[in-house]
C-alpha positions, 0 to 999 in steps of 0.5 A, spaced: 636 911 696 640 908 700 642 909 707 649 908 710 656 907 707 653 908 700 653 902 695 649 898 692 642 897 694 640 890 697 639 885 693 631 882 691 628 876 695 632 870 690 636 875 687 644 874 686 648 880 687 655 883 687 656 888 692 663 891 692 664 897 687 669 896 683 673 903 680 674 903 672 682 902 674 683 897 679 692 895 681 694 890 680 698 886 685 694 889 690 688 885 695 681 886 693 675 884 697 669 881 693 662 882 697 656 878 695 649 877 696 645 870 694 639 865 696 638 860 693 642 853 694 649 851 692 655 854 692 658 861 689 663 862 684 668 868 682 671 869 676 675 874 672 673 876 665 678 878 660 676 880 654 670 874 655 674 869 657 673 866 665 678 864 669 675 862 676 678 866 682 674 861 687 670 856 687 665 852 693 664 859 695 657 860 700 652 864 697 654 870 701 661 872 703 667 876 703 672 873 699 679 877 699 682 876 692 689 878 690 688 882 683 694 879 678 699 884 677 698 884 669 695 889 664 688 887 662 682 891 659 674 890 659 675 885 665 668 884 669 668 880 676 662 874 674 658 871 680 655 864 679 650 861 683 647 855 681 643 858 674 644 865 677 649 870 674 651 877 677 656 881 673 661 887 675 661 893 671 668 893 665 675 895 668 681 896 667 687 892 670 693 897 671 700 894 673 705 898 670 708 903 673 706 910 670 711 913 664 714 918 665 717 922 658 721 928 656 723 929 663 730 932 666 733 930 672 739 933 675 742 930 681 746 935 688 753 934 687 757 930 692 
């Protein structure tokens, strides 16, 4: 078990981890804050992947941190946060990126009269 404000558990000796827990559907255009944990010597990067193909969110990262990262205000499914230091790999689960506000069908307004 892990004690505190929940997450994930500590991270092994040599071990790569990202800590933030990321929802099945994150909002687009809104900030997120990516926490990691690394050993090991060099710089981490971050990247978003989409449907297996990485875009780098940032690179010359140290190998533990916090980094705020402005989600893009797309529609984008099967994405994953990928953590990168060295040969060492740590992946988020699959999300969703949502943008777009929710449709409203079959609805009927009526406005006060003035």
């Amino acid at each position: 078990k892990t004690r505190g404000k929940g997450g994930a558990p500590p991270p092994q000796a040599g071990a790569l981890a990202l800590l933030t827990e990321i929802k099945e559907v994150i909002k687009g255009g809104v900030p997120l804050d990516l926490s990691w944990s690394g050993q090991g010597e060099g710089r981490a990067r971050l990247s978003l992947v989409v449907e297996g193909k990485p875009t780098v969110i940032k690179d010359d990262l140290p190998s533990t941190g916090t980094y705020r990262w402005l989600v893009p205000k797309e529609e984008a499914r099967n994405c994953r946060i990928l953590l990168e230091l060295g040969e060492k790999k740590a992946s988020s689960k699959a999300f969703s990126i949502k943008s777009r506000p929710p449709e409203i069908k079959d609805a009927e307004i009526e406005l006060p009269n003035r």
